[in-house]
C-alpha positions in Angstrom: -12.0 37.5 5.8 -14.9 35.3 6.6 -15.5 34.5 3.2 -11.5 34.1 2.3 -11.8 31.1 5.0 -14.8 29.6 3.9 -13.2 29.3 0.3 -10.2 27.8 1.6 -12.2 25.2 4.0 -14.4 24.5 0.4 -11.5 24.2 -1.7 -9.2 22.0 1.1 -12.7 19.9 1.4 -12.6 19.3 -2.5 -8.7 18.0 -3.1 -9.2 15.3 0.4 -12.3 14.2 -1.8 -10.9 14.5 -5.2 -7.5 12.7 -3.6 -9.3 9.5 -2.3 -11.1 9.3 -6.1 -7.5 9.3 -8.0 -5.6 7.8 -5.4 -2.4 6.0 -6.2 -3.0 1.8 -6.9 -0.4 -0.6 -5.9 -1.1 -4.1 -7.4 1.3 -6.6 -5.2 0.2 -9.8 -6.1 -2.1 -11.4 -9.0 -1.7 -15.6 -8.4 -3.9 -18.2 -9.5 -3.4 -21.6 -7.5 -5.7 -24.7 -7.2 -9.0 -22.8 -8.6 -8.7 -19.4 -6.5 -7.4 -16.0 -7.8 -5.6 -14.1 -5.5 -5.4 -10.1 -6.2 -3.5 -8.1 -3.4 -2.9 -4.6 -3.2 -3.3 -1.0 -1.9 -5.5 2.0 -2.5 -6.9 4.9 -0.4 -8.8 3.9 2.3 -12.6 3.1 1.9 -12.2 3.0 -2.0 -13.9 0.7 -4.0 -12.2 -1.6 -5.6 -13.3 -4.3 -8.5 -12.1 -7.2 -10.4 -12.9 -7.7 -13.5 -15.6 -5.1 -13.1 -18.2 -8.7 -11.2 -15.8 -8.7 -7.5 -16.0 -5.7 -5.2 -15.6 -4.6 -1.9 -14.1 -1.8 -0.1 -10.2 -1.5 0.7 -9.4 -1.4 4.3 -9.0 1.6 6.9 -5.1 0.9 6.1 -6.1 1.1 2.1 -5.3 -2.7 1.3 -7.4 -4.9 -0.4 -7.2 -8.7 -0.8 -9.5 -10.9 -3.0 -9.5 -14.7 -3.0 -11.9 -15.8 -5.6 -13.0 -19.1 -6.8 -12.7 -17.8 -10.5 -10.3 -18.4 -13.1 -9.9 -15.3 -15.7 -10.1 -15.0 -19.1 -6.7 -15.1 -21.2 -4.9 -15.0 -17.8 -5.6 -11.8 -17.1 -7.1 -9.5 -15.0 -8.8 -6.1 -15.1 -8.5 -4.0 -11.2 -10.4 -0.9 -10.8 -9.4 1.3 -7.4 -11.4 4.8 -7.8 -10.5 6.2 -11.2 -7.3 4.4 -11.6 -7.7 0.7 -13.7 -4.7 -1.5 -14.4 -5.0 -4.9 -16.1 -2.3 -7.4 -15.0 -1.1 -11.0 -16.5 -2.2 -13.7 -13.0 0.8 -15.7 -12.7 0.6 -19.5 -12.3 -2.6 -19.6 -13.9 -2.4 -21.5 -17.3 -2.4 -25.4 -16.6 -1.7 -28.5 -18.8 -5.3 -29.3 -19.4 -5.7 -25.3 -20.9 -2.9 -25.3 -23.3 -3.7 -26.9 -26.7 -1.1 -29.0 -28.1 -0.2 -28.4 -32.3 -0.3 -31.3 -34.3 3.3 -31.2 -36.0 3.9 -29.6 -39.3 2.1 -32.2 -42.1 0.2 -34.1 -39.6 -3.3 -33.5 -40.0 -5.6 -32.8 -36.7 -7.6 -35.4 -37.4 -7.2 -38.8 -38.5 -8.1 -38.9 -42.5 -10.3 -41.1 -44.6 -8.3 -43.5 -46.7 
């Protein structure tokens, strides 16, 4: 019997362990505005969590996370790793005027040409 209940305290001490590594990730906001990123969310308490695999820090003893970030990702987009779970998510308001590059129109070359 004594054995029966150490197996069951070993195996119930396992899952809570195993749980918090593949616990659920809730991404609630991904924002870029005037040069910070903004990534908001919700994990298992205490898990680590990383943006872009170069921003960590621990969610909170309520399992949210917030990161305000002077940096301004690649492509727009974002990489957030909770534990084992990673979802990569499009930052809204991030491309500007000065990022997009504008097409000359068809037959216009880029450049002015030598005559």
């Amino acid at each position: 019997m004594r054995l029966h209940m150490m197996t069951i305290a070993a195996t119930a001490t396992t899952l809570l362990v195993s749980s918090a590594a593949f616990a659920a990730m809730t991404i609630d906001e991904t924002h870029y505005e005037a040069g910070v990123l903004v990534v908001r969310g919700k994990t298992a308490p205490g898990t680590e969590v990383a943006v872009d695999g170069r921003y960590k820090k621990k969610a909170e003893d309520d399992g949210t996370f917030i990161f305000r970030l002077n940096y301004k990702p690649n492509k727009c987009r974002v990489l957030i790793t909770a534990g084992e779970n990673n979802e990569t998510r499009d930052v809204t308001n991030c491309t500007d005027p000065s990022d997009k590059k504008v097409d000359p129109k068809p037959g216009t070359p880029a450049t002015p040409q030598p005559k």
